[in-house]
C-alpha positions in Angstrom: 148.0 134.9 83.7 145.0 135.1 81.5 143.6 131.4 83.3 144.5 132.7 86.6 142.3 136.0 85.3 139.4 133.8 84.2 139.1 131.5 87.4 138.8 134.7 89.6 136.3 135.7 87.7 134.4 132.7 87.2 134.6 131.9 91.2 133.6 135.1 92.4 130.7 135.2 89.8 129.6 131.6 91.0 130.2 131.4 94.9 127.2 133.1 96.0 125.3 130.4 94.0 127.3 128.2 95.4 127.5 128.9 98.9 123.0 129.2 98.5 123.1 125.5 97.6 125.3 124.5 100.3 123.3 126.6 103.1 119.5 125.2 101.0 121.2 121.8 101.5 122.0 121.4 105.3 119.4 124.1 107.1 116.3 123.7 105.0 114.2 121.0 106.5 113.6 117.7 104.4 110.2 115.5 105.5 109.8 111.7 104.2 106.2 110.2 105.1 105.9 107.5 107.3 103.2 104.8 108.5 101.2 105.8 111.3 101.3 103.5 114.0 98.2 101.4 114.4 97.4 101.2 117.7 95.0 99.3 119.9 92.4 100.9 121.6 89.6 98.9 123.4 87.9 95.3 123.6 84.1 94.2 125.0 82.9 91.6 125.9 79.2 91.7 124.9 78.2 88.0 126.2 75.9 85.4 125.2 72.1 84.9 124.8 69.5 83.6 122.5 66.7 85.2 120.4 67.1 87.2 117.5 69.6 90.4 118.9 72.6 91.1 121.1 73.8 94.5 122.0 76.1 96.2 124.6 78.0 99.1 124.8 81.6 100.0 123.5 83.7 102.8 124.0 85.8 104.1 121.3 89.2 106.1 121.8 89.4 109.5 120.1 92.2 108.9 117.9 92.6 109.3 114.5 92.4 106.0 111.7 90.1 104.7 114.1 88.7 101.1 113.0 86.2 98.8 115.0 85.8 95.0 114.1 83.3 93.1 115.7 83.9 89.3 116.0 80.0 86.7 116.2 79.3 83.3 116.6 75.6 82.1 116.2 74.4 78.8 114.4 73.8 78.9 110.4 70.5 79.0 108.9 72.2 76.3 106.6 76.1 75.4 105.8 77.2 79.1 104.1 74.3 81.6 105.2 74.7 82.9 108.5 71.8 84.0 110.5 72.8 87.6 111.6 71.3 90.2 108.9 72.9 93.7 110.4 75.1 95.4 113.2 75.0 98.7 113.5 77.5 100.7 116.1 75.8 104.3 116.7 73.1 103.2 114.5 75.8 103.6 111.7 75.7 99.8 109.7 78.8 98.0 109.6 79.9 95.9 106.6 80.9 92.0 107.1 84.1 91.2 105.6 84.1 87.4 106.1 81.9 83.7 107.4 82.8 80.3 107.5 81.7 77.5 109.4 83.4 74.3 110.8 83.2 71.4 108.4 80.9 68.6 109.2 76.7 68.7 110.0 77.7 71.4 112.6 76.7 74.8 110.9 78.3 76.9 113.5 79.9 79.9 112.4 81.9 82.8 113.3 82.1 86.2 111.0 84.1 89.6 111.3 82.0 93.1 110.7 83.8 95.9 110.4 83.8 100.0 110.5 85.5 102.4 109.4 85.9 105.7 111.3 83.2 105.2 114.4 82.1 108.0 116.5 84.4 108.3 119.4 82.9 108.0 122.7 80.2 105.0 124.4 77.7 103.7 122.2 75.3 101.1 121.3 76.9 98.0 119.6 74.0 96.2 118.4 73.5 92.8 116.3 70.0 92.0 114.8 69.7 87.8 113.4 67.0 87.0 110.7 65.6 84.3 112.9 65.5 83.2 116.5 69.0 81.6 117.5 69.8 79.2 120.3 72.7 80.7 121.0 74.6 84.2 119.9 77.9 85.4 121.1 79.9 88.2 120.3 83.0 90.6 121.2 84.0 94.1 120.0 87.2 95.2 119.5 89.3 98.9 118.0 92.3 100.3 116.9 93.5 103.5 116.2 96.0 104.5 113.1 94.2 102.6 110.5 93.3 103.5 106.7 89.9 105.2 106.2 89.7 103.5 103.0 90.5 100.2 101.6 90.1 98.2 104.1 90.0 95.2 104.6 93.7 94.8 103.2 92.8 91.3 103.1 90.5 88.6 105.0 90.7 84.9 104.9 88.4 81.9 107.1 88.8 78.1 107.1 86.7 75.4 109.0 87.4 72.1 110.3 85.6 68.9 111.4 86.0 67.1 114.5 88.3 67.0 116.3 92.0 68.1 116.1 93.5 69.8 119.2 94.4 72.7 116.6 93.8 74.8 114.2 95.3 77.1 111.4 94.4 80.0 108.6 96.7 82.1 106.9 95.9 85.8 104.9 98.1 86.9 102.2 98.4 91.0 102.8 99.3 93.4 100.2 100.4 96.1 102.3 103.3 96.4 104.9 102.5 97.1 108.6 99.1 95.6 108.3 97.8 94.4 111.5 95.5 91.0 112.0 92.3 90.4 113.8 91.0 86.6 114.3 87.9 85.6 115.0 87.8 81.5 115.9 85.4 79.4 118.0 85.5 76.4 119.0 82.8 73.7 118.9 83.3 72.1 122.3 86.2 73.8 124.0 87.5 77.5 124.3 90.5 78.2 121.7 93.2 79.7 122.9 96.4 81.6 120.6 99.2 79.8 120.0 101.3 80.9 117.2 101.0 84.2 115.1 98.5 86.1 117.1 100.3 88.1 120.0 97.2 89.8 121.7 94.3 87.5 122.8 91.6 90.4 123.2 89.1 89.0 124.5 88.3 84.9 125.2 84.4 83.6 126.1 81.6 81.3 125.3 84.4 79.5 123.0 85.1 82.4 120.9 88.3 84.2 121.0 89.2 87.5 119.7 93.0 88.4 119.0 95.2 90.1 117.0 98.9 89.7 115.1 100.4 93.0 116.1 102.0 94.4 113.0 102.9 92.5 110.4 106.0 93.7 108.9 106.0 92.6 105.8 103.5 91.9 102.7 102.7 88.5 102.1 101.6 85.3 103.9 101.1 84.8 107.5 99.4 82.2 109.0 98.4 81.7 112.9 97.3 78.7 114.7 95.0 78.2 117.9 94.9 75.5 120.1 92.5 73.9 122.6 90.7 70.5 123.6 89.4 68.8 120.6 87.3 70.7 119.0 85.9 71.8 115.4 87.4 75.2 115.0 85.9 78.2 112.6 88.4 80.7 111.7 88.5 83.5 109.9 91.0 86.6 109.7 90.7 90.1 108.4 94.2 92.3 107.6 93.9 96.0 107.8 96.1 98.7 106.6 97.9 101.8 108.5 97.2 105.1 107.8 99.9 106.4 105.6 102.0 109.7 106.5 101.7 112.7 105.2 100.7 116.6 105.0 98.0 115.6 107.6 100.0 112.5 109.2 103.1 112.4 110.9 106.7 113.2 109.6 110.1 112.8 110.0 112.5 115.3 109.8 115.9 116.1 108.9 117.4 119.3 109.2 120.7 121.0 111.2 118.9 124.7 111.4 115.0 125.5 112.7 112.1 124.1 110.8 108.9 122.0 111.0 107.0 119.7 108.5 104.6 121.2 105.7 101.6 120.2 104.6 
């Protein structure tokens, strides 16, 4: 009688407790971060010329993470200096992540320059060479979603001689959901994508511009392009996604009314 006693009074002391953490449990709202989703947003072609500058207009999306890579070929002052000393998009300098040139006496190189967080809107893509070039050729190309800091995740180049029918580099990411953007040209034919680039962006004067898609994973992934035979420079730069959060997107989980907090 005296246990009965003392489990009646333990239970009605404790079931409001009880019944708080049950209700906290299923109606309060529960928020994991996520990745945002990178996102493509435009591509230019900006053509081919000689001298010692190339510019053109490019028109960048308004989304958030944005990111804009700009892919060039021109000839080498020598085999590893490149003859292009700045690009600026909105007079705002860009940084170059990564050169190489195909093997051989051929000095030809192509090179990815990158920005993080351009102005949204049209503006002046413009590339300035520290001597007169007989040729220069280059194509722009954004994305949305991206991390405004520490990119590139990773970058990578390689260079042939003459003259297999393909090509193929390879960058080791350390983060998840990365997303890949190639710059290759070709000596004597236009490339084209073959494997592990699913986006050719933009393809002329024997450059071509494309991209993985998201990489899944962290860790290697290589890509090969194909064409006549040729003497191929490639070179790859990885960039992360914006990671969720108080200012990113959410998921949520609840069964009553709620939203996600910062």
């Amino acid at each position: 009688m005296i246990l009965k006693r003392s489990l009646a009074r333990t239970g009605t002391r404790f079931l409001p407790a009880l019944t708080v953490a049950i209700l906290l449990t299923r109606f309060l709202p529960i928020w994991t971060p996520v990745w945002a989703a990178v996102t493509f947003d435009n591509a230019t072609d900006l053509g081919t010329t000689t001298g010692t500058s190339l510019s053109g207009s490019h028109t960048m999306g308004a989304g958030s993470g944005g990111i804009l890579f700009v892919c060039i070929h021109s000839p080498a002052v020598s085999i590893n200096v490149n003859n292009v000393s700045g690009v600026t998009f909105n007079s705002v300098a860009l940084t170059e992540d990564i050169d190489t040139h195909s093997s051989g006496d051929t000095g030809y190189n192509a090179q990815i320059w990158r920005l993080n967080g351009p102005a949204s809107g049209s503006h002046t893509l413009a590339i300035t060479l520290s001597s007169t070039s007989a040729v220069i050729s280059a194509h722009v190309v954004s994305y949305t979603g991206a991390a405004s800091t520490g990119q590139p995740d990773a970058s990578h180049s390689v260079g042939t001689g003459c003259c297999p029918t393909t090509g193929t580099d390879s960058v080791t990411t350390v983060t998840a959901n990365d997303w890949g953007v190639s710059c290759t040209w070709g000596q004597f034919a236009q490339p084209t994508i073959s494997t592990g680039l699913v986006n050719s962006r933009e393809a002329s004067n024997n450059i071509l511009t494309a991209d993985t898609g998201v990489l899944a994973t962290a860790g290697a992934h290589s890509y090969t392009v194909t064409s006549a035979s040729n003497a191929f420079s490639m070179t790859i730069d990885a960039f992360a996604p914006a990671a969720g959060g108080g200012s990113g997107p959410c998921t949520l989980t609840t069964l009553g009314a709620g939203k996600c907090h910062d």
